[in-house]
N, C-alpha and C positions, 0 to 999 in steps of 0.2 A: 270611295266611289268606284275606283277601278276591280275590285274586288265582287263588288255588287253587280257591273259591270259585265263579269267575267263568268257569275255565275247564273245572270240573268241568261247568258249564250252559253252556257253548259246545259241548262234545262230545257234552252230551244231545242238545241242540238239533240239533246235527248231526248224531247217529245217525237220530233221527225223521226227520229230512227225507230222508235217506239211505235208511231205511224205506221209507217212504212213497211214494219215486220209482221204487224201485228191486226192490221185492220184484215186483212184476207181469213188468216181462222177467226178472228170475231164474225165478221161478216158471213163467213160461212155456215159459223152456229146457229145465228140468229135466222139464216136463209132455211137451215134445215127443220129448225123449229116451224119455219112460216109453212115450210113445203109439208110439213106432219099436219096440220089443221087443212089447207087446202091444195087437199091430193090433186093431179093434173097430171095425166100421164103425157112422155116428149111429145108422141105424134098430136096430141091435143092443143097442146100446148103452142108448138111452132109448125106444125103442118107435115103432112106422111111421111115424105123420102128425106133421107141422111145423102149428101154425098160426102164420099170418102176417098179424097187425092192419095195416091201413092198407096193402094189399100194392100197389094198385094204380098207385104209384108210387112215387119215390124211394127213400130206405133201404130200407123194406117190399119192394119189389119184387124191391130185392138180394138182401135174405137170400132171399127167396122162391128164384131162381134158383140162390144158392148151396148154399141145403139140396140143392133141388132134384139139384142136378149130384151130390150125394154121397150119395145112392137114396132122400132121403126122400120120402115120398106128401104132400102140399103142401094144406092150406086157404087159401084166401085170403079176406080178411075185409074188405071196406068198402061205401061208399054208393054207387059208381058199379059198376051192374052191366054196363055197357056195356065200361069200361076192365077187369072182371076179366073178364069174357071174352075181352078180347083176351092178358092176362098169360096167364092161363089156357092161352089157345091156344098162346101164346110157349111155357111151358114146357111143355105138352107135346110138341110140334114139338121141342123140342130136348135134351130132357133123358128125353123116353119114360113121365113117372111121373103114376100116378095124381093125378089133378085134380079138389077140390072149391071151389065159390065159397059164400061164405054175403053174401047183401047184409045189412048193419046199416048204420044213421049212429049214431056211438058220437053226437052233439049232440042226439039223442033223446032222451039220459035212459033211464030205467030201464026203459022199458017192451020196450026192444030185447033185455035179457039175457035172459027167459023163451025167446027165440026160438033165442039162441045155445047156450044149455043145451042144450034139444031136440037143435040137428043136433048139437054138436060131445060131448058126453056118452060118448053109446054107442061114439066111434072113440077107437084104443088111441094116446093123446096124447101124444106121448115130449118134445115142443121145441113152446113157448109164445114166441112172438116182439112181447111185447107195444111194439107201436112206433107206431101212430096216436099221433097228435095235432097240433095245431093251432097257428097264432102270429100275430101280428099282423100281420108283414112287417117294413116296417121300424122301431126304435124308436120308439116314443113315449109322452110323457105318460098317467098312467092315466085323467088326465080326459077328453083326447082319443079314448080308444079306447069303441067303442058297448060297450052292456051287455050287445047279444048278443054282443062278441066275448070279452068279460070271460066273458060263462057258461058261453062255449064253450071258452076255456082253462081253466077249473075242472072242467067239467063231463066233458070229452075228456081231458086230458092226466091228471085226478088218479084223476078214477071207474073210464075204463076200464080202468088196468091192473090197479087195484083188484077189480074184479069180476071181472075172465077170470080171476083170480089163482084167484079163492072159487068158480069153476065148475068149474075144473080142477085144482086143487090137490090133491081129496081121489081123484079118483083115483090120480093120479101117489105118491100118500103110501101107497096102498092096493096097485099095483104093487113100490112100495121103486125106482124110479126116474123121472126123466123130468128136464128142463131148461129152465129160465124164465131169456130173455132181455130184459131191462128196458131200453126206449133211452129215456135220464134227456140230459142236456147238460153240456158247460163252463159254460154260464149258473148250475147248482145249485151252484157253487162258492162264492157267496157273494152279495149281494144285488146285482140287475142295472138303476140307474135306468134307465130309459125301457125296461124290458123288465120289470117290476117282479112285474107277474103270472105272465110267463112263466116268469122264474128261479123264483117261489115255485114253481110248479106242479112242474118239474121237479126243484127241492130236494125235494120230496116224493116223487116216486119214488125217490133214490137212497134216501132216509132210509127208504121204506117197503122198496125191494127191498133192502137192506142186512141190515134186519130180519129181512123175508122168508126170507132163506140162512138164519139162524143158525136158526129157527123149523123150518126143514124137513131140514137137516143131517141129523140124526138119523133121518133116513126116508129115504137116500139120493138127492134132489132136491136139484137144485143149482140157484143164482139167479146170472145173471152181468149186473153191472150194467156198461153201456156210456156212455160221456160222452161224446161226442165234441164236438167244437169244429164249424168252420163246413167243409156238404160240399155239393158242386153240386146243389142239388133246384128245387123247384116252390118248396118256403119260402127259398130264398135265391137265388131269382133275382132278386129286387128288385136285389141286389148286381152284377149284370154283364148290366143287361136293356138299359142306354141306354150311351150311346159315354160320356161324363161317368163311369161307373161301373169301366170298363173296369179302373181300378188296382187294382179291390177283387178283381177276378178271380185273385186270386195266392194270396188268401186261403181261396178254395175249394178243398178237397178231391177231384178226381173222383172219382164214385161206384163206378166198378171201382175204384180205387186202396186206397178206405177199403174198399170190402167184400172183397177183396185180403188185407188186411190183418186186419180185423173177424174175419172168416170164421176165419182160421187162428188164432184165441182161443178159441172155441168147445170147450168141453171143457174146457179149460187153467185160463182164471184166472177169477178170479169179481169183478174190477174193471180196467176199460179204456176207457180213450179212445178205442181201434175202429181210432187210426191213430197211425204212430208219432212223427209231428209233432206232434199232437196233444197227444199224451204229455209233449213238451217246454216247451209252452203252460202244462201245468198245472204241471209241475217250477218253472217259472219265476214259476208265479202264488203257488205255494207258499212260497217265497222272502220273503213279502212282506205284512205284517201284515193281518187284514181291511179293517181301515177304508182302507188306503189303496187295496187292489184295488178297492174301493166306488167311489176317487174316479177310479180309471184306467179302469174299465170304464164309467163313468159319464158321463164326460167321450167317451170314445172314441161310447157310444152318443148321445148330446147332436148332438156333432159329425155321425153320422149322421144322425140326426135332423134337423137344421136345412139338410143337404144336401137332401134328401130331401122335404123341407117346403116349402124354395125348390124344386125343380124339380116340386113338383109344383104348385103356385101358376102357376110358369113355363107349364107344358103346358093349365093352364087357362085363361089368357090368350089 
């Protein structure tokens, strides 16, 4: 009986992880097959304009481009209006589509969404790219890190997708369509020492955009939460900025490769790592009880950390 037992709960265990790894590229297959018989291009689909948080570089910028190339009319949204005029300029030059910038610094706090409402309201919002946010750089202690960078990852990463969500949500529900893309991390996987804040912040999107889908289902809006692991940006150039660093380079994702990749989800699933190595990071993290991923992610960032802590001591000398 215990036997029987035992292997009844070995085939549970193993259907869920089987689940859990595996329903997103089925799903995906079956979405792209669907999407091959009845073509629908985005702007038809969810409605003209893209906006895109934090567009004026890294991920943000991708997507920016990649809507961009497949006819959508494009907001771009951050604090540097110098680099969104240049993006700005990028995609029009190349992709021909109507172009708006809105300057915000999401680390303002609240007093920026009155402004956001105003422009972005009255335009027919089909794809919500909500992906600003902010990080420490490299790991560290939470005692270590200032209190502005503490408020700034609470304040950035949790508020703003929170709010763009409450600005534009009740149109897109009043439509009966449009598309919210949530960029969460492999960090929300489970608690991340010396990235402590960060993980939290980001366990909060998936947990809130998770929510968000089943909340909005019913109104034809669809919420596609993105995880992804480590991709070459501005935040993870600490990793391959000095020669010493160089190994860590293998770890990065280039950012065509993932938006490549990212991009052709869109529509399909409604949870993804954005890339399909990625994908395998989390299969594998999955494998393997919380507390101990605590102690491998933990250690892994430690290790970071104490590199990173000598050579910067080192460069101060």
């Amino acid at each position: 009986m215990l036997c029987t037992l035992l292997a009844l709960l070995g085939l549970y265990v193993g259907a869920v992880w089987l689940y859990e790894n595996l329903h997103t590229p089925v799903l995906l297959v079956l979405r792209s097959i669907q999407q091959l018989v009845f073509r629908q291009k985005l702007p038809q689909r969810y409605g003209k304009w893209a906006v895109i948080t934090g567009a004026s570089d890294g991920i943000g910028k991708g997507y920016a481009h990649y809507l961009a190339r497949k006819g959508m009319s494009i907001v771009l949204v951050a604090r540097n209006e110098a680099k969104l005029a240049k993006v700005a300029a990028e995609i029009k030059s190349k992709h021909g589509v109507e172009i708006k910038i809105v300057v915000a610094d999401f680390s303002k706090g609240l007093e920026i969404y009155p402004l956001l409402q105003t422009a972005l309201t009255p335009l027919d919002i089909g794809i919500l790219v909500n992906n600003v946010g902010v990080t420490h750089g490299p790991p560290m202690y939470v005692d270590e890190v200032s209190q502005q960078m503490l408020w700034d990852l609470i304040n950035v990463n949790v508020a703003a997708v929170t709010l763009m969500c409450n600005i534009l949500v009740p149109a897109m529900k009043h439509r009966q369509r449009g598309l919210i893309i949530n960029l969460s991390s492999i960090a929300s996987v489970n608690p991340s020492p010396c990235m402590a804040t960060y993980g939290a912040s980001k366990a909060y999107t998936t947990s809130f955009s998770v929510a968000l889908g089943e909340e909005l289902r019913p109104f034809g809006v669809e919420v596609q939460t993105v995880r992804p692991s480590f991709v070459y940006t501005n935040m993870t150039h600490f990793m391959a900025e000095d020669e010493k660093n160089t190994r860590y380079r293998k770890y990065l994702v280039p950012l065509d490769n993932f938006m490549t990749y990212a991009g052709y989800t869109i529509g399909k699933v409604y949870m993804t790592t954005g890339h399909w190595s990625h994908g395998l990071q989390f299969a594998a993290l999955y494998l393997l009880p919380e507390f101990v991923r605590v102690i491998i992610i933990g250690q892994m960032n430690k290790k970071l950390r104490n590199e990173f802590h000598v050579q910067k001591k080192t460069k101060a000398q």
